[in-house]
Each structure stands twice: as C-alpha cells, then as structure tokens.
C-alpha angles and dihedrals in degrees: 000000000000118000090254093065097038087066101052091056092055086044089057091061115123119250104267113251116240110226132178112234089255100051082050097057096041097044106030128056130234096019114181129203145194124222132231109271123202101244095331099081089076121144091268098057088038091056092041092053095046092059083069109049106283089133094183115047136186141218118233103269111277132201107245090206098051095043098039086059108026121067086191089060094047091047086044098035108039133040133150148171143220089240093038088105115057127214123238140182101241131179118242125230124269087231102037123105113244091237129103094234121111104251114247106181087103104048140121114246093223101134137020093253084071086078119090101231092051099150099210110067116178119279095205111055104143107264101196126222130255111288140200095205130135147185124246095255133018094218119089105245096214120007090250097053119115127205110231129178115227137246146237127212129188120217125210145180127206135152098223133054092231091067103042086058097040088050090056106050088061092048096047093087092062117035146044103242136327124243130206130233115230096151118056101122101197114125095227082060092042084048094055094041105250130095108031093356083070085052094087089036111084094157103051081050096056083040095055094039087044088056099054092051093047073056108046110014138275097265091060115114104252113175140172130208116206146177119216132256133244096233090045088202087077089050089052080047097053088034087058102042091054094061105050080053085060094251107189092220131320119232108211121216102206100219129070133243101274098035113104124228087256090060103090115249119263098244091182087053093052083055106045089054081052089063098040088065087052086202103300083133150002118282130215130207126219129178145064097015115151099142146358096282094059091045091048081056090058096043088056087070090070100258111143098221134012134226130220131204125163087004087073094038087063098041111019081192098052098120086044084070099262111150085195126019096283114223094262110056088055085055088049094049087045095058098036091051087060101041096051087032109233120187119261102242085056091048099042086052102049092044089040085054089049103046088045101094092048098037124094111234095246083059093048094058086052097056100049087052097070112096103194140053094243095058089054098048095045091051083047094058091048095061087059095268114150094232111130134108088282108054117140092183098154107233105194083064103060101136084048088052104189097350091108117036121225107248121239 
C-alpha cells in the first residue's frame, strides 16, 4: 500500500465518540482503567497506558483544599494534553442502547435532573480540544464496533464538602468527572478526615457528591472509590446513600482499611458491594490485577470495568495482552517524559518498575544507582533501546509496536 493510500484509509476513520466514563461503562464492553497513583499516575504515564487499551485514566489523588487555594499546588499537582486520551475501536454491549446518551432506566429518582425532559443540563461539561490521536488500526475490527475517544478523571480528596466543589469547578475544563477518595487508607488522611476516614460517613459523602452537582450541574460525572468495610452492612449503608446522592459509578477496592496490599483482595466483598448497588450504576473493580486473567475474574462479579494499579506500573501494556513491558513501551515513555518533561525521580521509578521483572539483581542495582535522565537513557540505549533524539517510534501504534512507521 503506497503512502498515498495509506492515508486515505486513516482519513476515512469515523469521528471518536466522546463518552463520559459512565456512558462507557454502561454502554462498551471490557473497559480498563487505570487507578489513581500517588504520584505515579502523572500525564506522562497516562499518555503512555492508553497507547495500549486503558480506555478510563486518574489523576494521582489531589487535595481539594490545597488546590482549590494555592496556584503553586494546582501548577505542581495537575497537567494535561490534547493527546493525553487515546482513541479505540470497543465493542458495545449487547444490552446497551446505541446512543450516546447515559442509560436511566436504573436510576434512582432522587432529584428532578433524573427526568428526561430536566431543562437545565449542565454548561460545563468538559468539551475536549482538537486531537491527533489515533487508534491502533483503521479497519473495524467487527461491524458493530464503535471508535471512542478516552477519559480522564481527577481524583480528589477533601474533608468538606466547599472545597471539593470548589476544586472541581476548576478542574471541569479539563477533564471528564471527578472521583472521590474514600478509600486511601494512610493515618495522616484518616487524621485529616478524607480518604478511609469518609468510609463510615455516608452522609458527609452524599453531601460532598451532591455540592459539586449543585456546582456544576446534575448531569456532571461525579463519581467515589471506595474499600470495603469489615461489617459489610456499613458498606450497603455508604453504597445507598451515594446514590441517592446521584453517584456516576463507585469503583470498589476489595480490601479494608487496615488490610495491607500483601493481604489477597476479597473478591465476595467486591461482590457483594456489586450487589448492593443492584445496577444503579456501573461498578468498577480494584485490586490484585497483574494480567487478563485476573481482570476476566473481576469482571465475573458483575462490574462493569476494572481498575489496575501496580499491575500497570509493572507492565504499562498489560490490558494490550503483554505478559512483560514489552521494548517499546519503555521507548514511548522515554520520549513522552521528555517531551512533557517529568522529573527524574518520576521517570527512573516508573522505568525502574517496568524493567523489574527482566532485569538480574545485580542490573537492577545499577540501575537504581544513576541520578540523572541522561544516564539512564544512555544505559537504555545500550541495551539496543530506540531511545535517542531521533526516535520515530509511532506512538498511535503502540500494540502494533514497529509494524507502521511514523512518517517524517
């Protein structure tokens, strides 16, 4: 196929739809996430996952009070792109409606927005920028299948209800919903009142959801995360009251406060939080998630996406099929930390995370000893990595790794 005609396939490609993370749960099968990592889920990493099908991605988790006040914390904390969400061919559900529309047939009638005839949508729904974005292959893969561009959520944590909303107003430009953490389970967050501490406080949590869509408008993905509790009444308590506050979706972290990330993930209380939400709305799955088999087991307690951590720390293509980091995903994150300029510390952890699992001991010391980008570049490139100043590596094509060339 001549260059010509290989452009006038990629200029035949349907416009993307844009979905809120909602209407992609409810309406598109196999959805992926990725969770909100402290200070690992940064644009870079973001950019680099959705190249290889994580179709939803977070922010690191930020403090609605600080960045809501300090011009310094929202500089320091939030940054984003035009070509941050990538754009895939999904499959729609067999029981989804082909519009675009989220589904209300589930849910709870707890204020007047739920009709369909409510006459003040919201006017700040994120409208995202022009984007050069796209997915791996021009062809449909299946004649049903529907091209839909990702989203970004932010996550924040906040202790009052003021700040949350405050917090996401200035977000609401640039991103697709806010989530709130109910579920960091560090003591200086349960000391300040956000993260756990939320977890046997249903009513401050409607209370906070209910703010920003006084804000922002009914209609505004607002979603929770949450771990369960050990008396899993409380956690139907905190489930119900959400959505009677109009929660988008709840994604369910299936270990408690006190249980370490060593302990295994409850996989019945994730499903029985499932069922407490009786399909109001979507349900998402955390925890324990280092390949497809383990994501095909969440999905089997009826969420309707699932949600990776460390497991995509440790392999950025994980939902693309990789069993390692494969080469060129460490080239891709090379090029976009640079070219969004993330801080080395940032960069020699997350490549440090991805080589793990092939390197020796003895070369993973070495590694961890550089102290600077261009060392471990240069030690990248060494080891036969395309990761100089003129890598072309194409970076819309990243499950097809080299098999189409960037162009000049």
């Amino acid at each position: 196929m001549t260059a010509a005609e290989m452009d006038g396939v990629w200029s035949n490609l349907p416009v993307p739809e844009r979905l809120s993370p909602r209407q992609m749960l409810e309406e598109l099968e196999t959805v992926n996430v990725l969770a909100p990592l402290v200070r690992c889920s940064k644009l870079p990493f973001r950019h680099l996952v959705s190249l290889y099908e994580t179709h939803i991605t977070h922010t690191p988790m930020m403090l609605a009070p600080e960045f809501s006040r300090s011009q310094i914390a929202r500089v320091a904390d939030f940054s984003t792109s035009a070509d941050e969400r990538g754009v895939f061919w999904m499959e729609p559900r067999a029981s989804a409606s082909s519009s675009s529309s989220p589904s209300s047939s589930a849910r709870p009638a707890c204020h007047p927005s739920d009709a369909p005839d409510f006459p003040y949508p919201s006017a700040s729904y994120h409208r995202p920028r022009p984007h050069s974005r796209l997915p791996p292959t021009p062809t449909r893969p299946t004649p049903s299948s529907r091209l839909v561009r990702g989203a970004l959520v932010a996550q924040l944590a906040s202790p009052n209800a003021a700040s949350l909303a405050d917090a996401a107003e200035l977000l609401s430009p640039y991103v697709d919903g806010v989530d709130l953490n109910c579920g960091c389970p560090q003591k200086w967050a349960y000391a300040e009142g956000i993260g756990c501490a939320l977890l046997r406080r249903p009513e401050q949590v409607a209370d906070m959801v209910r703010a920003v869509h006084d804000r922002l408008g009914w209609d505004w993905p607002v979603s929770i995360k949450i771990r369960i509790d050990p008396d899993l009444k409380l956690t139907d308590q905190l489930v119900r009251t959400a959505l009677a506050a109009h929660v988008s979706h709840i994604t369910i972290h299936g270990r408690t406060r006190h249980q370490p990330s060593t302990d295994p993930v409850s996989v019945p209380g994730i499903r029985f939080a499932v069922e407490s939400v009786g399909g109001c709305v979507p349900c998402v799955a955390n925890g324990d998630l280092w390949d497809l088999a383990d994501a095909e087991k969440m999905r089997d307690t009826g969420v309707r996406g699932v949600m990776a951590a460390r497991g995509l720390l440790a392999n950025p293509a994980l939902f693309a099929g990789y069993t390692l980091t494969p080469q060129h995903a460490v080239e891709h994150f090379t090029r976009l930390s640079t070219s969004y300029g993330l801080v080395f510390n940032l960069y020699h952890r997350h490549v440090s995370y991805m080589l793990e699992a092939r390197l020796g001991r003895a070369e993973r010391i070495w590694l961890n000893s550089f102290s600077s980008t261009p060392a471990v570049v240069d030690y990248l490139a060494s080891r036969g990595l395309d990761v100089g100043p003129g890598s072309r590596v194409p970076l819309y094509d990243a499950n097809r790794g080299y098999n189409l060339l960037a162009t000049a």
